[in-house]
Backbone as JSON, one array per atom type, in Angstrom:
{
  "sequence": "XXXXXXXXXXXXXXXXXXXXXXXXXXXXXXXXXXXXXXXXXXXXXXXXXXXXXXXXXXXXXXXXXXXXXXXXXXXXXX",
  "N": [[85.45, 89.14, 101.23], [84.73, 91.89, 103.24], [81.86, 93.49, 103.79], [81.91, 96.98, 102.76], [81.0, 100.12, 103.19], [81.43, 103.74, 103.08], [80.88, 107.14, 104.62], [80.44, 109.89, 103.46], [81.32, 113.65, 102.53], [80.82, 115.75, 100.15], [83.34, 118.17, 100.08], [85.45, 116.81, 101.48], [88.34, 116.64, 101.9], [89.68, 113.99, 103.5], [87.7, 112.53, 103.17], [87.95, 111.87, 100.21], [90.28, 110.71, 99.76], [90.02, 108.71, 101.35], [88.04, 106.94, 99.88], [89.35, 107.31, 97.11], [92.02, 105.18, 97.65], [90.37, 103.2, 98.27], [89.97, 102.75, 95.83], [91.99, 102.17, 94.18], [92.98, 99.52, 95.24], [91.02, 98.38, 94.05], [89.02, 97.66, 95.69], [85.39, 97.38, 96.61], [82.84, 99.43, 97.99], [79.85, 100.94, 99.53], [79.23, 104.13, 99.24], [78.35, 106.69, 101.39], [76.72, 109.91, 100.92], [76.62, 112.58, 103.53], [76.4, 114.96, 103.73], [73.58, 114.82, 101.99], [72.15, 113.13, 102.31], [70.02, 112.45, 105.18], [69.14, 110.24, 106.81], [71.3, 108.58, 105.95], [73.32, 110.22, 107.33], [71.99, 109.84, 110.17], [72.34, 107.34, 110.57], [75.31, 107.25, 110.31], [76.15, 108.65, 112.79], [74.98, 107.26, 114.46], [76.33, 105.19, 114.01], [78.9, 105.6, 114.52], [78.96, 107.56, 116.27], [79.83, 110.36, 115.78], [80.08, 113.01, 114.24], [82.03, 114.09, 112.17], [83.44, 113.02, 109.49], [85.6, 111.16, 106.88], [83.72, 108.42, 107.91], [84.05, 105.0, 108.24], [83.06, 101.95, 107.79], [84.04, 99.02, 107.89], [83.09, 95.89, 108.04], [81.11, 96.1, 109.84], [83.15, 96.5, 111.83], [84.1, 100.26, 112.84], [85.46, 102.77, 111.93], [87.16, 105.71, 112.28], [87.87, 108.73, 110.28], [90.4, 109.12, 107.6], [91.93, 106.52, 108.0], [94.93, 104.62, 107.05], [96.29, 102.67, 107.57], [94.69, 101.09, 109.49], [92.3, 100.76, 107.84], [93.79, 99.11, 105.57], [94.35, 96.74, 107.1], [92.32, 95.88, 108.22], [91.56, 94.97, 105.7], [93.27, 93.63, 104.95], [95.28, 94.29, 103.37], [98.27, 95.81, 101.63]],
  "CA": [[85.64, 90.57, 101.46], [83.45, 92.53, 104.3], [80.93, 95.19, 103.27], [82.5, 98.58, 103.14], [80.51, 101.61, 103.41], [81.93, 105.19, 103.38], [79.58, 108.31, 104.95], [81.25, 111.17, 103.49], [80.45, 114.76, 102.08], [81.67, 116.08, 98.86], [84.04, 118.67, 100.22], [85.76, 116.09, 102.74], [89.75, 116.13, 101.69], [90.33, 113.01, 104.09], [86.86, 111.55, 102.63], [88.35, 111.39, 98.75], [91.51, 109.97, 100.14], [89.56, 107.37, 101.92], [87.51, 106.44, 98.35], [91.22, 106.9, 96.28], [92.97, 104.43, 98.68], [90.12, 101.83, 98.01], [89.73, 102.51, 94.41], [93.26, 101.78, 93.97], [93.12, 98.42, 95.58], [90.38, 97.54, 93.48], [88.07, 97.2, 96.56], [83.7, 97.56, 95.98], [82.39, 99.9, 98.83], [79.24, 101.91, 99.28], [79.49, 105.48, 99.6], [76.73, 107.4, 101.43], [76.82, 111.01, 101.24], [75.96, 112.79, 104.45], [75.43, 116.37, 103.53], [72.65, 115.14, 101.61], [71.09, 112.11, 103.09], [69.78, 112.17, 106.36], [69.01, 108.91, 106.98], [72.66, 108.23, 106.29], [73.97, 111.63, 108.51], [72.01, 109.36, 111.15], [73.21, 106.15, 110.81], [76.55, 107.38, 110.47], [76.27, 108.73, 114.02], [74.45, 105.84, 115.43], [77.5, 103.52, 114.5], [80.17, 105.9, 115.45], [78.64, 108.68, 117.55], [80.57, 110.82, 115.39], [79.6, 113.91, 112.96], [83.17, 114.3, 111.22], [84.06, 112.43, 108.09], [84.86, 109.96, 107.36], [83.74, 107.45, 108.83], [84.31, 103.74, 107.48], [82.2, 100.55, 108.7], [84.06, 97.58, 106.98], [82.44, 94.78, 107.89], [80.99, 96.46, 111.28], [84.28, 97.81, 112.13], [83.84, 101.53, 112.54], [87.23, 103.52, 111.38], [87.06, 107.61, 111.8], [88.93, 109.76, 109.65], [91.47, 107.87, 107.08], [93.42, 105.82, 108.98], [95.38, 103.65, 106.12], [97.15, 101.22, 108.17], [93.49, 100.27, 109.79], [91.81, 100.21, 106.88], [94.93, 97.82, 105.21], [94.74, 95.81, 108.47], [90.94, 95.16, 108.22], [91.14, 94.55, 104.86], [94.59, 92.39, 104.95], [95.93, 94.79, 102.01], [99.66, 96.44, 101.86]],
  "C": [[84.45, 91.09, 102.27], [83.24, 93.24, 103.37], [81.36, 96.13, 103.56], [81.39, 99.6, 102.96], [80.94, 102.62, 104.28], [80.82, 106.4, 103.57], [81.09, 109.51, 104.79], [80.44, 112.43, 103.18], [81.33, 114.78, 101.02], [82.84, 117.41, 98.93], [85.55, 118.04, 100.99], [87.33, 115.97, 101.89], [89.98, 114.39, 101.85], [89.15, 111.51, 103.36], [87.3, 110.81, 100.87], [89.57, 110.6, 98.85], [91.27, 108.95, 100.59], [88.99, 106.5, 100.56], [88.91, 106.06, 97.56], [91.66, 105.47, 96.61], [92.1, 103.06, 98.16], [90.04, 101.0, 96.34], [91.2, 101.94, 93.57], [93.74, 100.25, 94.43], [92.01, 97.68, 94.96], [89.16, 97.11, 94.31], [86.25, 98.26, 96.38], [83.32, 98.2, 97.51], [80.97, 100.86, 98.19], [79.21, 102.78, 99.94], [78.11, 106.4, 99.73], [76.84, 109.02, 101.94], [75.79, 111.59, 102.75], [75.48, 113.75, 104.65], [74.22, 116.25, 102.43], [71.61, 114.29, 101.81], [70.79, 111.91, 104.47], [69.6, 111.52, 107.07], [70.49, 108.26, 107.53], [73.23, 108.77, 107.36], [73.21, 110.32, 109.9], [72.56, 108.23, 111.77], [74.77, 106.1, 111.24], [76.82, 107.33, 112.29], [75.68, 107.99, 114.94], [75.86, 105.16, 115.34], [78.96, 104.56, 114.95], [79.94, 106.52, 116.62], [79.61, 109.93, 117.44], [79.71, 112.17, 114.15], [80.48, 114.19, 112.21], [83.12, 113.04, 110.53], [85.17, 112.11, 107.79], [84.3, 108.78, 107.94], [83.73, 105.67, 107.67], [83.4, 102.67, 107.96], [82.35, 99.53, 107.2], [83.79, 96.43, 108.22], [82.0, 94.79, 109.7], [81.88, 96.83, 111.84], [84.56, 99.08, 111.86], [85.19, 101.96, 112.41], [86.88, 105.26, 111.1], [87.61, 108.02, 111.38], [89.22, 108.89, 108.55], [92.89, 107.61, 107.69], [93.73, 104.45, 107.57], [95.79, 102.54, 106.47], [95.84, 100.91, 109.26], [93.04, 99.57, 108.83], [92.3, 98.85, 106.03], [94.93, 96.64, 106.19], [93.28, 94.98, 108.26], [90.81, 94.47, 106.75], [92.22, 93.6, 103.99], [95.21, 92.96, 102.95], [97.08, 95.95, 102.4], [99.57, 97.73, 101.24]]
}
């Protein structure tokens, strides 16, 4: 299984839907808030070049928003 890490905020609709989706498949990601870590807020936009939420980076594959049928694709789950 690649390394997942999610850069979300805690208001983010599409960001809890992205978490849901993995928690439901049972899949181990880390989740780095971005309205409160800055570090993260940068990284985020180093690997996408993006300031919307969320953003995904399984296993160096960046994914903006929740896209389900990426995420399922990268992570070979139905």
């Amino acid at each position: 299984m690649p390394k997942i890490t999610i850069y979300t905020t805690p208001s983010c609709v599409y960001c809890h839907m992205t978490r849901e989706f993995l928690d439901e498949h049972n899949i181990a990601y880390e989740d780095k808030d971005v309205s409160a870590d800055e570090a993260a807020r940068e990284e985020m936009i180093k690997k996408s070049g993006q300031l919307g939420v969320p953003v995904s980076d399984i296993g160096g594959k960046i994914i903006v928003g929740f896209d389900k049928a990426a995420i399922s694709k990268l992570l070979n789950i139905g």
